[in-house]
C-alpha positions in Angstrom: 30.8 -21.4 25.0 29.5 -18.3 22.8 27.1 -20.8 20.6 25.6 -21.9 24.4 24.9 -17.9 25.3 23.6 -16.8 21.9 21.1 -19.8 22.6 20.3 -18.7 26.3 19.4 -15.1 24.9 17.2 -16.3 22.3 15.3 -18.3 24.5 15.3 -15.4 27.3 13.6 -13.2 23.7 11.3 -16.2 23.3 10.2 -16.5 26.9 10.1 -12.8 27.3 8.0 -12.0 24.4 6.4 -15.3 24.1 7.0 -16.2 21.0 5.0 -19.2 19.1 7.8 -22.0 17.5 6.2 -20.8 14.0 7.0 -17.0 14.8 10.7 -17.8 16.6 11.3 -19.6 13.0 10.3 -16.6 11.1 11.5 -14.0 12.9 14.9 -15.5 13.1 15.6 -16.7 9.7 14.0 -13.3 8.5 16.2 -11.6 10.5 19.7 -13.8 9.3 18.2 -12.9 5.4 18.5 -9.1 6.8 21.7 -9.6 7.7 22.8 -11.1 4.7 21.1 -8.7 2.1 22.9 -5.8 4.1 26.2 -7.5 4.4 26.2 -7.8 0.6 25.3 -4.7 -0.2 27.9 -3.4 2.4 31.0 -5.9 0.4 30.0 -5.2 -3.6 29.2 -1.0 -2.7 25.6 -1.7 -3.3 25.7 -3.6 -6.9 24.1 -7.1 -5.3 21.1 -4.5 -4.4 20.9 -3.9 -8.5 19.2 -7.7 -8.7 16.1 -6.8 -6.0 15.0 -3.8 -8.2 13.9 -3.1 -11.8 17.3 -3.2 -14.6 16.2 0.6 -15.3 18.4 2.6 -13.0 17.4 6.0 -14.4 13.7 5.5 -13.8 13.2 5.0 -10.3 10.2 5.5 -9.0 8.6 5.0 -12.2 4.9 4.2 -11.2 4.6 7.4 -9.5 6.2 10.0 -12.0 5.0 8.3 -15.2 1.1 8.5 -14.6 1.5 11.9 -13.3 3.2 13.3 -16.5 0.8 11.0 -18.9 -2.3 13.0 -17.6 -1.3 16.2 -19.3 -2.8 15.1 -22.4 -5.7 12.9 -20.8 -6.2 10.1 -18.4 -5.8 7.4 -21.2 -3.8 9.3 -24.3 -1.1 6.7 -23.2 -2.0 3.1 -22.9 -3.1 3.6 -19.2 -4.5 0.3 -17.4 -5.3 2.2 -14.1 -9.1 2.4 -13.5 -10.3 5.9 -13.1 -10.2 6.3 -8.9 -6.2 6.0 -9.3 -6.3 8.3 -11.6 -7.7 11.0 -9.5 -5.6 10.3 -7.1 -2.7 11.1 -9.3 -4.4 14.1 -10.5 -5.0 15.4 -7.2 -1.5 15.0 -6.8 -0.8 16.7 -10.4 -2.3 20.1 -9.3 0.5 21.0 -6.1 3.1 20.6 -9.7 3.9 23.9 -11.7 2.4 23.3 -15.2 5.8 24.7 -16.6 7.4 21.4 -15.1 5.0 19.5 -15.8 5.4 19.8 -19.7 8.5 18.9 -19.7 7.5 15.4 -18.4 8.2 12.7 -15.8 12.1 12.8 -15.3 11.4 16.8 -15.3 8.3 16.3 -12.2 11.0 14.0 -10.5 13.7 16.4 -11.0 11.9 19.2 -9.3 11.7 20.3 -5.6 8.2 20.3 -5.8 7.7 16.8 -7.3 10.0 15.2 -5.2 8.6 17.1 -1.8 4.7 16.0 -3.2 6.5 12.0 -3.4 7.5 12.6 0.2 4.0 13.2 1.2 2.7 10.7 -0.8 5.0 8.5 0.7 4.8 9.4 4.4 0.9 9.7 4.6 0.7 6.1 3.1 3.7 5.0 5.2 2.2 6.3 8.3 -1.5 4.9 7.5 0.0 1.6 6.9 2.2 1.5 10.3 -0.9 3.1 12.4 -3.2 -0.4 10.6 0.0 -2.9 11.5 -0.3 -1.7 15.0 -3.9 -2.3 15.3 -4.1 -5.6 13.7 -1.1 -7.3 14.7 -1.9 -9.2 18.1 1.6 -10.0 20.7 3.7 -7.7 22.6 4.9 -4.6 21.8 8.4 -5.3 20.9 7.3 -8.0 18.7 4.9 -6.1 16.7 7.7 -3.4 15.9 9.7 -6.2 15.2 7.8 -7.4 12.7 6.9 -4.1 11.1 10.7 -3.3 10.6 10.9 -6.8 9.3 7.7 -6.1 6.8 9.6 -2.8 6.0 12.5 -4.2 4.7 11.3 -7.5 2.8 11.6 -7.8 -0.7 7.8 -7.2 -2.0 8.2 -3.8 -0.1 11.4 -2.5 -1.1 10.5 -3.6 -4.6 7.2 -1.8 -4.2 8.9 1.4 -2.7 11.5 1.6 -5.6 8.3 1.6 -8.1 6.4 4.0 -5.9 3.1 1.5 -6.9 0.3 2.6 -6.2 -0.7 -0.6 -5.2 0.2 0.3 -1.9 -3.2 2.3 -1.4 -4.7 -1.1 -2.7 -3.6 -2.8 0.3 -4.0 -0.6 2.6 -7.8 -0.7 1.9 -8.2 -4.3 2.0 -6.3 -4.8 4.9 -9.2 -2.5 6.6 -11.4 -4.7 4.7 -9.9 -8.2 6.0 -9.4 -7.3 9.5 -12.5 -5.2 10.3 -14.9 -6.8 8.3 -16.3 -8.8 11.1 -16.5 -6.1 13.9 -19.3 -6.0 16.3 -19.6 -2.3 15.8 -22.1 -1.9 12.5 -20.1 1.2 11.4 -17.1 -0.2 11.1 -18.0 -2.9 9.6 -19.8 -0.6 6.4 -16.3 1.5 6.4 -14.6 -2.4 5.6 -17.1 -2.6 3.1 -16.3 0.8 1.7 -12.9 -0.2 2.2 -12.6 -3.3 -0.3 -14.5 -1.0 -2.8 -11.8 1.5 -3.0 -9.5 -1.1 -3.0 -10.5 -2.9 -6.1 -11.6 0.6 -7.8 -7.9 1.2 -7.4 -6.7 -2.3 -8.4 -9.5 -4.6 -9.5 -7.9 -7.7 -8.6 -8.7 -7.1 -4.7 -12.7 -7.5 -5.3 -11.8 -11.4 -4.7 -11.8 -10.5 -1.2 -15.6 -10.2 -1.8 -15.8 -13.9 -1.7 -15.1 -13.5 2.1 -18.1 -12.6 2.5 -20.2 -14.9 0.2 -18.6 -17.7 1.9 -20.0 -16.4 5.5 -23.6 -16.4 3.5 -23.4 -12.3 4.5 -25.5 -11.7 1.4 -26.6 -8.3 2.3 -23.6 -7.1 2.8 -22.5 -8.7 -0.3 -25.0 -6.7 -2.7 -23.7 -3.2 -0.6 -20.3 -4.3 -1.3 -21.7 -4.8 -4.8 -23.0 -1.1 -5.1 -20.3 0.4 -3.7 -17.7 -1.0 -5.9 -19.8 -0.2 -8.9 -19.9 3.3 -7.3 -16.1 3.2 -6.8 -15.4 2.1 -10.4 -18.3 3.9 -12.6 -18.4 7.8 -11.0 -14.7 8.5 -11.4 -15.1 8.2 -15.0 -17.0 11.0 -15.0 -14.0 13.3 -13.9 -11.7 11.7 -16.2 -13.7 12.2 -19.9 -16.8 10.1 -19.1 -18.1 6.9 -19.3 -16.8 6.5 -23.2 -13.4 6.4 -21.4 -14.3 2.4 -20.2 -14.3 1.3 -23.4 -10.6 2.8 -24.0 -9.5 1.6 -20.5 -10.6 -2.0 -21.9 -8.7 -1.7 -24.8 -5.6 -0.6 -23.0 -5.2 -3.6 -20.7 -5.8 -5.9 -23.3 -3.0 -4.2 -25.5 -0.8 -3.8 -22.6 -1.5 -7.9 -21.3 0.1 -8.9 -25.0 2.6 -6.0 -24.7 3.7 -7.6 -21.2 4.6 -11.2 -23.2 7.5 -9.0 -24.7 8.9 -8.0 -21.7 9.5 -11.5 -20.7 9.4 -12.9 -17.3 11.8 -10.5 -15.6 9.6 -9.8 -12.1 6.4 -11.3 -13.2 4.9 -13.3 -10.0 2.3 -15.5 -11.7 1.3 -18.8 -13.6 1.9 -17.8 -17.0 5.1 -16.7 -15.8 6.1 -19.7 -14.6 5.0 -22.0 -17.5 7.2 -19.8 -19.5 10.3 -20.4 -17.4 9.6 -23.7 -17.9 9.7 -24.4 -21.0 12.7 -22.0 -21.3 14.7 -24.4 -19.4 14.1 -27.1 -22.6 14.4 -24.3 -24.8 11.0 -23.4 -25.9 10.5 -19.6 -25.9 7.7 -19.9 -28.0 3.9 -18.7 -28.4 3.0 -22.5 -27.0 4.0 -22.1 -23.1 1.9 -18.7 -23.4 -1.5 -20.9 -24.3 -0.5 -23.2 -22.0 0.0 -21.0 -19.3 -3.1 -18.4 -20.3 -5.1 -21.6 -19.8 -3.4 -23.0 -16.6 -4.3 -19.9 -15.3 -8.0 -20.1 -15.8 -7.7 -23.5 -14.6 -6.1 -22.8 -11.0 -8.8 -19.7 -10.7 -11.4 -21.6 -11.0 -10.2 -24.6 -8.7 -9.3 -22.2 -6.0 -12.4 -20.4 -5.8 -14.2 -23.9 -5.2 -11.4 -24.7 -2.7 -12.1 -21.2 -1.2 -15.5 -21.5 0.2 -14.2 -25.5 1.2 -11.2 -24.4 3.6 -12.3 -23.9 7.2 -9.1 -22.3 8.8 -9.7 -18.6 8.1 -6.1 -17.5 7.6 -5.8 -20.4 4.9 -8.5 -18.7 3.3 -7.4 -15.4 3.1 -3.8 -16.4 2.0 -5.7 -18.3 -1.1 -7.4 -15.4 -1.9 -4.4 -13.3 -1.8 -2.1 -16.2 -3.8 -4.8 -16.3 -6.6 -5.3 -12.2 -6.9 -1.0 -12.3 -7.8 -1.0 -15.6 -9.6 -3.5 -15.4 -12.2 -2.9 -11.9 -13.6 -0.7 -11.4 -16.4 0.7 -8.6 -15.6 1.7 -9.1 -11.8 5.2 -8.3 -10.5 7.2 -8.5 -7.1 5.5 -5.8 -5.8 1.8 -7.8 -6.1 3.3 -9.8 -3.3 2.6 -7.1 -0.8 -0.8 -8.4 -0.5 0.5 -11.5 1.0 1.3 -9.6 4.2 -2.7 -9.8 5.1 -2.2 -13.3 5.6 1.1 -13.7 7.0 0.2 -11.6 9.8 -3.0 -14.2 10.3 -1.0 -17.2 10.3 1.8 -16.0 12.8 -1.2 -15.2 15.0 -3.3 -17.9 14.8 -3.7 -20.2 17.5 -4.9 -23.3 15.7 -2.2 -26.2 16.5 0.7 -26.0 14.3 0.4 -29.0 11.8 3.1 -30.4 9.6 2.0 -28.9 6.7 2.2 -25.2 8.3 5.7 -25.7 8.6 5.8 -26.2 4.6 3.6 -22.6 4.3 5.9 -20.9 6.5 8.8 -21.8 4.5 6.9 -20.8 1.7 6.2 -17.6 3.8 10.1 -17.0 4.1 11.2 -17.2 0.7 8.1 -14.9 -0.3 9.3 -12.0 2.2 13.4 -12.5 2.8 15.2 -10.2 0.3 17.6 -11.8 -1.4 20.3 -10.8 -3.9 21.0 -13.8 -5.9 22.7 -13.2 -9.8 20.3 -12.8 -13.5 19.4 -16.6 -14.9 21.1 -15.6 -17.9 20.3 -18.4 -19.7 16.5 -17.4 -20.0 17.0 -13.8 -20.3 18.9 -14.4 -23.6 16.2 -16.9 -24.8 13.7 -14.0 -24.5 15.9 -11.4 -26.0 17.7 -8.6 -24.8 14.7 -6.1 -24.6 13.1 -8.5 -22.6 13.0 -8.0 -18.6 16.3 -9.7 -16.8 14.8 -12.8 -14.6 16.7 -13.0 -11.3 17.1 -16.5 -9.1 15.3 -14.1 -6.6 11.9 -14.2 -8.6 12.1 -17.4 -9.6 12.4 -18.6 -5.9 9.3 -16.5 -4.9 7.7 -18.0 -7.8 8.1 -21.0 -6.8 7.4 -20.2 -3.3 4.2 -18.9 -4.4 2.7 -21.8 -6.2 4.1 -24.1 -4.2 1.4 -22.5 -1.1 -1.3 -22.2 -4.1 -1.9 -25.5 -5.2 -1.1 -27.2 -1.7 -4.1 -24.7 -0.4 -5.8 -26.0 -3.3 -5.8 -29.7 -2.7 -6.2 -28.7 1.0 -9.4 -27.3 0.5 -11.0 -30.4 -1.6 -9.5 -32.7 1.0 -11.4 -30.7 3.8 -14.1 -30.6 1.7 -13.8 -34.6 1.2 -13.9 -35.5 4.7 -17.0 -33.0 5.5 -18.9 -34.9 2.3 -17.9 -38.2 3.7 -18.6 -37.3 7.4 -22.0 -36.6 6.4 -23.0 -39.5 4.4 -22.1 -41.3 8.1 
């Protein structure tokens, strides 16, 4: 009798908001994976939380303190792999910190009154920005669009994201300007999108992908402004960070720091190289061989899914392959990186092509990218790359999986479409 009147309410909440089959599926398994990851935390006092976030428990919000206290003794004295328009950000943020505590160093800036009352406006101006773009861009009824913000709020990319305090954050938040606006009927708006995905990638690089969006939709114009300004974006800030010799050292760094990453392992890496190397940890193999393989994998499914970009006619499809490729062919991308994947999420819950069967495999794909769960360390692996290395949890490894799994299918996808347009020609 209580299973029949749990069902009449949830079809009351689907008739009421009018709710899609593919959103009804997300919202309520997303919702049961709340439950769970708070019911957990509520029955081991918070230790099944430990596997979401970084192993480090002493240097929480690490992404925001550490770059702060490295640009006492210049921009890139310590291995930074930031380009110089994040850096000014964090130096902007620098000058509202007493030098005095600043000396001392990062724990000592997070320590402070000051530091942690310039985090909270850091956090609540990007917060805010981010809820005020949600609500413009998300289409349904009210209740479903808070819905899915508290949802967003509380997956597992952002709460990894939060507890680094990445700055990736202002990444997204650009793009998503870009992605949404991009194809306004009002001409200003559509150069602030432009201006938009410049900042983004001057702050992150990997976003200029996006780019492609418009080289698909034969915008060339608006490609070669895009082009300028993220030359702009990228280039001036050197100037305010020891001048254009600084590139040259910013090179160097990422380079150092992409072998430096192999070290740590696989422990939150999203990406192909990362994979590979679980892999062939499983057959015991923690060798230098999965990193070639997987290095050369990567270029592989780059360049296929570029080709398969501008072959894909559903739009959402196209974004999400962009987005998947951005996370999965860096090096150096983690948990966090996922984020991004929220651009085309919110596209596919509100399309209204007809739901296929193979949507039903990307929305599973969508779940287990988003739902945050707090499954145990694959100890087996961790040990195999040494105890310095990263701990791997079955968390990451499912979002992994997740990830490539709506990758290549997009992929394949894409030259099939493309397939059937080449062949629908010729007759």
């Amino acid at each position: 009798m209580k299973f029949n009147k749990v069902i009449k309410v949830a079809l009351a909440i689907d008739i009421r908001l009018k709710l899609g089959k593919k959103k009804y599926i997300f919202y309520a398994t997303t919702f049961l994976g709340f439950l769970i990851f708070i019911l957990s935390g509520l029955l081991t006092r918070g230790y099944s939380l430990y596997s979401l976030f970084q192993s480090n428990k002493t240097d929480y919000f690490m992404d925001f303190y550490n770059p702060l206290s490295e640009l006492l003794n210049g921009p890139y004295s310590h291995g930074s792999i930031y380009p110089p328009l994040p850096l000014l950000i964090y130096k902007f943020l620098l000058r509202f910190v007493p030098y005095n505590i600043v000396s001392h160093g990062a724990f000592a800036i997070r320590a402070s009154q000051i530091g942690e009352i310039v985090f909270l406006f850091y956090s609540l101006i990007t917060l805010l920005t981010f809820l005020v773009i949600l609500r413009e861009v998300k289409r349904g009824k009210i209740m479903e669009i808070y819905g899915f913000i508290f949802f967003v709020l509380f997956s597992a990319p952002f709460l990894f994201m939060f507890e680094r305090a990445n700055i990736i954050f202002i990444a997204l938040l650009f793009s998503m300007v870009f992605v949404f606006f991009k194809d306004s009927k009002n001409r200003i708006i559509r150069e602030v999108a432009l201006i938009c995905l410049a900042i983004s990638a001057g702050v992150k690089l990997y976003p200029a992908l996006f780019g492609l969006l418009l080289l698909k939709e034969k915008r060339f114009k608006d490609t070669f402004r895009l082009l300028l300004y993220g030359i702009t974006a990228f280039i001036l800030p050197f100037f305010a960070v020891g001048g254009i010799s600084q590139l040259l050292v910013l090179i160097k760094d990422i380079l150092t720091t992409s072998n430096g990453a192999l070290d740590w392992g696989v422990g939150y890496a999203v990406n192909i190289l990362s994979i590979v190397r679980i892999f062939y940890g499983f057959i015991g193999d923690f060798g230098k061989g999965p990193i070639f393989i997987g290095n050369t994998l990567s270029y592989l499914v780059l360049l296929f899914g570029v080709i398969s970009v501008f072959l894909l006619k559903s739009k959402w499809k196209t974004v999400a392959l962009l987005s998947s490729l951005m996370i999965m062919v860096s090096s150096v991308s983690y948990v966090y990186s996922l984020i991004f994947m929220i651009i085309p999420l919110i596209m596919f819950l509100d399309s209204e092509e007809k739901l296929k069967r193979m949507d039903y495999l990307y929305l599973i794909c969508f779940i287990f990218i988003f739902v945050p769960l707090t499954l145990n360390n694959i100890d087996f692996i961790n040990r195999g790359f040494g105890s310095s290395a990263r701990p791997l949890t079955l968390n990451v490894l499912i979002q992994n999986i997740a990830l490539l799994t709506m990758t290549v299918t997009l992929i394949l996808q894409g030259f099939q479409e493309g397939l059937k347009g080449k062949n629908a020609k010729k007759n």
